[in-house]
Structure formats: C-alpha cells, structure tokens
C-alpha positions in Angstrom: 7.4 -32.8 -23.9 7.8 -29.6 -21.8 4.8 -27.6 -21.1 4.8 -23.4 -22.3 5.4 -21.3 -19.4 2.2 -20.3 -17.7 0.4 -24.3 -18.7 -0.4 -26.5 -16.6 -3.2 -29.3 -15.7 -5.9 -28.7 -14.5 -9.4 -29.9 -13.7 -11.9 -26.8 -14.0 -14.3 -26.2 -10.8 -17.8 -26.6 -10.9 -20.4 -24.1 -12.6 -21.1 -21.4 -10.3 -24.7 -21.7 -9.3 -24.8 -17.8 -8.3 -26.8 -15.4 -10.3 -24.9 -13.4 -13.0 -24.8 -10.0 -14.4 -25.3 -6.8 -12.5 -27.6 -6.5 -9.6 -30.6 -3.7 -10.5 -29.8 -0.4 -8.5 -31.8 1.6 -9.3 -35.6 0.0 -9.9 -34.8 -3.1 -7.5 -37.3 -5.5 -6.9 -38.6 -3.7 -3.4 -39.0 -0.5 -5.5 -40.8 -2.1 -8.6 -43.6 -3.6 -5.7 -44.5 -0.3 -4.2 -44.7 1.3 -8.3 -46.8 -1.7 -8.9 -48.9 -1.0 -5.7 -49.7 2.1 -6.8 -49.6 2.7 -10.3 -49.9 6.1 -11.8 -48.3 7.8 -9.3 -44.9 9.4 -9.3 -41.7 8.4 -7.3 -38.4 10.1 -6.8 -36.8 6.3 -6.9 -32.6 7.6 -6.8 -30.6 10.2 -7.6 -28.0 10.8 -9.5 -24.7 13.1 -10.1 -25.4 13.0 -13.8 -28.3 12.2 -16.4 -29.0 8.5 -16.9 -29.9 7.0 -20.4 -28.8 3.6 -20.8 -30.3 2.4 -17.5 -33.5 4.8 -18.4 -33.6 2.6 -22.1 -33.3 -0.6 -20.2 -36.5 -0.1 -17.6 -38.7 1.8 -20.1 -37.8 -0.9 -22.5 -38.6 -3.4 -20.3 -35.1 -5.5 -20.6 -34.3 -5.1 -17.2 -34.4 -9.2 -15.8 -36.8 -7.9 -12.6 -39.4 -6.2 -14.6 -38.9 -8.1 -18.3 -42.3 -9.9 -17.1 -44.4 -7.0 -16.3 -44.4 -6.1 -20.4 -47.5 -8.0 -21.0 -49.0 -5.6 -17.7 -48.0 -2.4 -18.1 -45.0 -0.5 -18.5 -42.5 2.2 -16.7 -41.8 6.0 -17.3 -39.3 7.9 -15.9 -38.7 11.3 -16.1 -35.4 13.1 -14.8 -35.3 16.7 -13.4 -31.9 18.6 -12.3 -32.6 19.5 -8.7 -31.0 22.8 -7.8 -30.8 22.7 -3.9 -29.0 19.6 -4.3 -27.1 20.1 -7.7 -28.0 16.4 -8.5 -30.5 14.7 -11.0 -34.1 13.7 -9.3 -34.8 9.9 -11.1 -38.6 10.1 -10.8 -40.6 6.9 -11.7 -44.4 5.6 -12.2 -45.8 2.4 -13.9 -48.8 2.7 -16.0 -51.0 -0.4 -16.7 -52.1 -1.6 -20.3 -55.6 -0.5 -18.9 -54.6 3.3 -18.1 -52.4 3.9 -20.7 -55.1 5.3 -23.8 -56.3 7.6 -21.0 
C-alpha cells in the first residue's frame, strides 16, 4: 500500500513543558507587585498608539492568568487618557482592595 503524498510515520515528540498562551505586557507580574504595594494610587503602567479594550476587559475582569487570584482581594481599574504632547494613549492603572472599595 503506497502512502498519500505528504504521510509518513512518525512518532510525535514529547509534550512541551513550557508555558502557553501569550506572555502579559502590559500589567506583568513586576507591575501588579508595586499596584499591590500601594493600592489606591494611580500608575501610568504603558502606553499605547491606540485605545485598548480587550486587554482593559481582561485585567478589570480579572481573567488575566497573573492576577485571576487577586479577585477574592481586590480588583484593577484602569483609565485611559490621549496624551497630546506625545500623540499616544496614557494606560493609567490602580488596584483597589475589597476593604476600600464602598469608600
């Protein structure tokens, strides 16, 4: 029996052991500690050449795999504000706990 063009056998490698899906940019671990450190208080954490919204949703929604933990703590806002010296978009960034959030 001849094989189709493009077949052949094959044993497949090994699972890869590496971490999948896409690395946080934005609100990376690093930057999550020093919002954590000091809660309530405002960041400029990036910037950008055009407003964000899905990676926005997915840190003040807490599905981000860095901060998914932290719901039960507090959460993150984030605010974005066109800068006009630098004709980008400011990403500005706090975390507010359970505690301070009715205030």
């Amino acid at each position: 029996m001849t094989l189709p063009n493009g077949m052949y056998p094959a044993t497949p490698p090994p699972v890869s052991t590496s971490e999948r899906g896409k690395k946080p940019s934005l609100l990376t671990n690093e930057v999550a500690q020093i919002l954590l450190a000091n809660t309530n208080t405002w960041y400029v954490i990036g910037k950008s050449d055009k407003w964000i919204s899905g990676v926005k949703h997915n840190i003040e929604s807490m599905t981000q795999r860095n901060i998914a933990h932290l719901a039960a703590v507090g959460r993150f806002v984030i605010k974005q504000r066109k800068n006009t010296d630098t004709n980008m978009v400011d990403i500005y960034c706090k975390f507010i706990t359970k505690d301070n959030e009715e205030e």
